[in-house]
C-alpha positions as CSV (number, residue, x, y, z in Angstrom):
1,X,144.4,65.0,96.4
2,X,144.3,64.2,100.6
3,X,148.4,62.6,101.0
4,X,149.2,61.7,104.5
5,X,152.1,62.2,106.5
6,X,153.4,61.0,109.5
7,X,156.0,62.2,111.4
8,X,157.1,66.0,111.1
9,X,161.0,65.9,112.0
10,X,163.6,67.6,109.5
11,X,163.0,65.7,106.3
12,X,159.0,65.8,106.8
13,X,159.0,69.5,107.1
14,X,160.8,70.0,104.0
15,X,158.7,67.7,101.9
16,X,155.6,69.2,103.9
17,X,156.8,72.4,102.3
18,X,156.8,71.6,98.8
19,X,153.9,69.4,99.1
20,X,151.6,71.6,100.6
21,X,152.0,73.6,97.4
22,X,149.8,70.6,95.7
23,X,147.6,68.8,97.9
24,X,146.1,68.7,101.0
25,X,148.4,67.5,103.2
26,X,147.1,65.5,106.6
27,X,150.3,65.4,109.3
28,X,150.3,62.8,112.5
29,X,153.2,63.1,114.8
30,X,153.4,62.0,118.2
31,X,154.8,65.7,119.4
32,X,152.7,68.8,119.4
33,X,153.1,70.1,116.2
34,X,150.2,71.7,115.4
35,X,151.2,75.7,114.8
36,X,153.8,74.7,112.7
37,X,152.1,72.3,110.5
38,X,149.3,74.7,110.7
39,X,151.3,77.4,109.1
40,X,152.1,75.2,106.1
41,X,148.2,75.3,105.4
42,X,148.4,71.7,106.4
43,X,146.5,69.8,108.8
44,X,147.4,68.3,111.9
45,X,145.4,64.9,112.4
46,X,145.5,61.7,114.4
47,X,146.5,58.6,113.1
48,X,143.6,57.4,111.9
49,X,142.2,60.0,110.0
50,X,146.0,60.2,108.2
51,X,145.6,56.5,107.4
52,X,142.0,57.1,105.5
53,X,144.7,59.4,102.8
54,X,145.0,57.5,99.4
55,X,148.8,58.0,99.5
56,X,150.4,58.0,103.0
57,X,153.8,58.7,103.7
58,X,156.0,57.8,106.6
59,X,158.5,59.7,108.0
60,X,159.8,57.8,111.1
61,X,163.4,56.5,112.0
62,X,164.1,53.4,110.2
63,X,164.3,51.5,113.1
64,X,160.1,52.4,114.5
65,X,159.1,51.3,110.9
66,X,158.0,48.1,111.3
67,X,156.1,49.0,114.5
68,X,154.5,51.5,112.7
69,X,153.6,49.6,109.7
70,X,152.0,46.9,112.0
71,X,150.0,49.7,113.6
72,X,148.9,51.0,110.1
73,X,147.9,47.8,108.5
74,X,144.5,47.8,109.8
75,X,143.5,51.3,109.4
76,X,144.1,51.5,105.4
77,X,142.2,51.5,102.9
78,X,141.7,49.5,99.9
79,X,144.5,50.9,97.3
80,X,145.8,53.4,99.3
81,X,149.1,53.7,98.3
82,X,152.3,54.1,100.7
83,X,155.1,55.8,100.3
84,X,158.4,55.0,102.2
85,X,161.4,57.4,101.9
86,X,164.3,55.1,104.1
87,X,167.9,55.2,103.2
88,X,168.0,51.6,103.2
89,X,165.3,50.0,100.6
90,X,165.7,46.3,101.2
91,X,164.5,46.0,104.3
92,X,161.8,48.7,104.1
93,X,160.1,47.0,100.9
94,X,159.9,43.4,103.0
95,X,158.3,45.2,106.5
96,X,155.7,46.5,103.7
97,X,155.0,43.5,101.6
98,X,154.8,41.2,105.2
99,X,152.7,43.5,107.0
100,X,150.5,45.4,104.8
101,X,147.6,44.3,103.6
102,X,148.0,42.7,99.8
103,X,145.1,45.4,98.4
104,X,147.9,48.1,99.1
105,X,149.6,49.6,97.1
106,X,153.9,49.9,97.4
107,X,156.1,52.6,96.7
108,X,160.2,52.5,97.8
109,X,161.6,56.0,97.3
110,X,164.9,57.5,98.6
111,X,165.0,61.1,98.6
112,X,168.8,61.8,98.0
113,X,168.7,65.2,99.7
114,X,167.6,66.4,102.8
115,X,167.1,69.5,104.5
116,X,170.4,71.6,104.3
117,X,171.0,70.1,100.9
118,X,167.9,71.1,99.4
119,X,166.8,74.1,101.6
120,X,166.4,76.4,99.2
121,X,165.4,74.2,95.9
122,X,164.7,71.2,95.0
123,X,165.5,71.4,91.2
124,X,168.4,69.2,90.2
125,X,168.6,66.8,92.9
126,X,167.9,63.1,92.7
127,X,165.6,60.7,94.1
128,X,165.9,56.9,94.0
129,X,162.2,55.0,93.8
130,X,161.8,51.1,93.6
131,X,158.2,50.0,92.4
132,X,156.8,47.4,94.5
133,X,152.9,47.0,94.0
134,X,151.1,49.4,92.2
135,X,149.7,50.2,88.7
136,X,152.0,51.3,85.8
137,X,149.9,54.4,85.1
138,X,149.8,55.7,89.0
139,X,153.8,54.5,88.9
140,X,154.4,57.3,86.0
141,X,151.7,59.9,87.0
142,X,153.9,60.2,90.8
143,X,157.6,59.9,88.5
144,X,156.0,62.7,86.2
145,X,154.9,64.9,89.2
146,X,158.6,64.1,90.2
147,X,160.4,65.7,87.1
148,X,158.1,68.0,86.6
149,X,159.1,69.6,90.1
150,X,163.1,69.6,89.2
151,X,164.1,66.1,90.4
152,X,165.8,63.6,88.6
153,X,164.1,60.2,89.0
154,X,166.5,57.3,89.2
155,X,164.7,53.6,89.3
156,X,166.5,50.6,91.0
157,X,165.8,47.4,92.8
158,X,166.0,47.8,96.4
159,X,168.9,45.7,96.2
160,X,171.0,47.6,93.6
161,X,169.9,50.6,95.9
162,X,171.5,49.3,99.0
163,X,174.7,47.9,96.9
164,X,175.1,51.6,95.5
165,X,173.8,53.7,98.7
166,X,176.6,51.7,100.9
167,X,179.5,53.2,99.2
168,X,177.8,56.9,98.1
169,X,175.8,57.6,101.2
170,X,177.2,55.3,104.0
171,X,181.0,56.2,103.1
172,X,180.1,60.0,103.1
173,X,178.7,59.8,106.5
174,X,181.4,57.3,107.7
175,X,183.9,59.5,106.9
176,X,182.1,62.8,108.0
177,X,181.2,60.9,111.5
178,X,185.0,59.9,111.7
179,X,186.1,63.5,111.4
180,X,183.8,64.9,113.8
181,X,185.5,62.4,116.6
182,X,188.6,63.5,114.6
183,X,187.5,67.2,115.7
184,X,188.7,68.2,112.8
185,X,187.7,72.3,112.1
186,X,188.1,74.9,109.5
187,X,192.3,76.1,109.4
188,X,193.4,79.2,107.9
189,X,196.1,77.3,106.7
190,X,194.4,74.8,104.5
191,X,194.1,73.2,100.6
192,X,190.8,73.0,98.9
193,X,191.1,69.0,99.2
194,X,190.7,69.4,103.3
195,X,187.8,72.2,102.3
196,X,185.6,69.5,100.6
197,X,186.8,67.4,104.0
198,X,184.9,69.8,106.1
199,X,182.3,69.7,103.8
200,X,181.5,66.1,104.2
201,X,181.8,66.8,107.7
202,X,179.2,69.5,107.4
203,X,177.2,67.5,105.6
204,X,176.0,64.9,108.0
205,X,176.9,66.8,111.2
206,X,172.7,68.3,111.3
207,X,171.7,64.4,111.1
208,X,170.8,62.4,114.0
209,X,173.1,59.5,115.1
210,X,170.2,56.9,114.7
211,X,170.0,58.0,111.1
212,X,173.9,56.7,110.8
213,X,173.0,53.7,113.0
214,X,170.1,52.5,110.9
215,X,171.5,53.0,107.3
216,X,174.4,51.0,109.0
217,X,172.2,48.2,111.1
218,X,169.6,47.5,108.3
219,X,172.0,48.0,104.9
220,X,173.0,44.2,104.4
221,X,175.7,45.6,102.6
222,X,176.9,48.1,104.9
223,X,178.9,45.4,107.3
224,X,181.1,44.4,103.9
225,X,181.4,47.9,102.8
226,X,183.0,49.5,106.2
227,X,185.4,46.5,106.8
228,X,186.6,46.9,103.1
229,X,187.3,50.6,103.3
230,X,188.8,50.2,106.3
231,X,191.4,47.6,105.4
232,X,192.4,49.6,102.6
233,X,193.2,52.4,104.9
234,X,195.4,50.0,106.9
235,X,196.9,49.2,103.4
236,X,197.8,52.7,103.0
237,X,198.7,53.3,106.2
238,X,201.4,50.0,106.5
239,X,202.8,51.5,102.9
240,X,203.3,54.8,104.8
241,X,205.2,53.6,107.3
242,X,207.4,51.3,105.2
C-alpha cells in the first residue's frame, strides 16, 4: 500500500517512522528533505506524484490547510482517501467536505501524542478519529491497523472533539505557555505538585507557537474555555485576598 505524506516537520517524522514499517511511504515538503526521508526507506516526491497515493496525509499547520486542500483537490484520485491529523476537528472536516471533491474519501484523526510523548513507543497512547465519508469496512480495516499497533482508538464527532480537546489539550498548553512567560524553572526546594507544573511546561515548550495559535483561533470553543478558566482564577484570587 503507496500512503502519501505531506509535510515532514516533528509530528510527520514520527509517523513517517512507524509507517515506513508498513507501506511505502511517498513524502512532499516544501524544504529539502530528501536524506532524511531517504533514510526512513521512504521517498521523497513532488506534490503530484503524493496526490496519485490512495490514502494521503497532511501534515501542515492548521492554519496552510485550506490552501493546501484547494491545491490538492484537483490532483486526487477517485477514492483516494485523506487523512487529516489537526488538533482542532471542526474546522478541518468542513475545509475537506467544501473543497474536496465528493468521490473522496474523509478521515478526521487527532493523534493525542506527539514527538516527545511518544518518542520511544507508541503503545498505549490514544488517538481521536471522526469518520466523515468513507466505507465502514476501510473505516475498521485503518481502526484495526490502529490497535493492532498499541493505540487506543477513541471515536467522536468533530464537535464533541473540540468541546473535550478545549479543556484537556488547550488548558494544558495554556497553562504550560503561561509558565514559560512566568519563567518558572526546576527549584531544589520544591513539592511534587510544582514537579508535574514543570511537566506541563515541558510538555508544550518543543511545540511551535502557531500550533498554540491555531488550536486557539480555529477551536470554536476555545474563546469560552480561556475566558472561563480565567475568571475562576480571578475568583480564587479575590478569595485570597479577602
Amino acid at each position: 500500500m503507496k500512503v502519501g505524506m505531506i509535510g515532514f516537520g516533528r509530528l510527520g517524522r514520527l509517523i513517517a517512522k512507524n509507517l515506513s514499517q508498513d507501506a511505502d511511504l511517498l513524502i512532499y515538503d516544501i524544504e529539502d528533505y530528501h536524506n532524511e526521508i531517504e533514510a526512513l526507506g521512504a521517498k521523497s516526491a513532488q506534490l503530484k506524484e503524493v496526490c496519485t497515493c490512495p490514502i494521503v496525509i497532511p501534515f501542515v499547520p492548521m492554519s496552510a490547510l485550506e490552501n493546501l486542500l484547494k491545491e490538492m483537490a484537483p490532483l486526487l484520485k477517485e477514492d483516494t482517501l485523506i487523512i487529516d491529523v489537526c488538533s482542532v476537528k471542526s474546522m478541518p472536516v468542513k475545509w475537506m467536505k467544501d473543497i474536496l471533491p465528493d468521490h473522496v474519501r474523509l478521515l478526521g484523526t487527532h493523534p493525542m501524542f506527539g514527538p516527545d510523548s511518544a518518542k520511544n513507543t507508541l503503545f498505549g497512547r490514544k488517538i481521536v478519529t471522526c469518520p466523515v465519508r468513507l466505507p465502514d469496512n476501510q473505516y475498521q480495516e485503518i481502526k484495526a491497523y490502529l490497535e493492532t499497533h498499541g493505540l487506543k482508538v477513541i471515536e467522536a464527532t468533530p464537535e464533541e472533539h473540540d468541546q473535550q480537546i478545549a479543556h484537556s489539550l488547550l488548558l494544558t498548553h495554556f497553562l504550560g505557555r503561561t509558565l514559560m512567560d512566568f519563567e518558572a524553572k526546576s527549584l531544589p526546594i520544591d513539592t511534587k505538585g510544582y514537579r508535574r507544573l514543570m511537566k506541563i511546561l515541558e510538555t508544550v515548550e518543543n511545540d511551535s507557537w502557531q500550533l498554540f495559535e491555531d488550536m486557539n483561533k480555529y477551536n470554536p470553543y476555545a474563546e469560552e474555555t480561556r475566558h472561563a478558566f480565567m475568571k475562576s482564577m480571578a475568583t480564587i484570587n479575590d478569595k485570597v485576598q479577602q
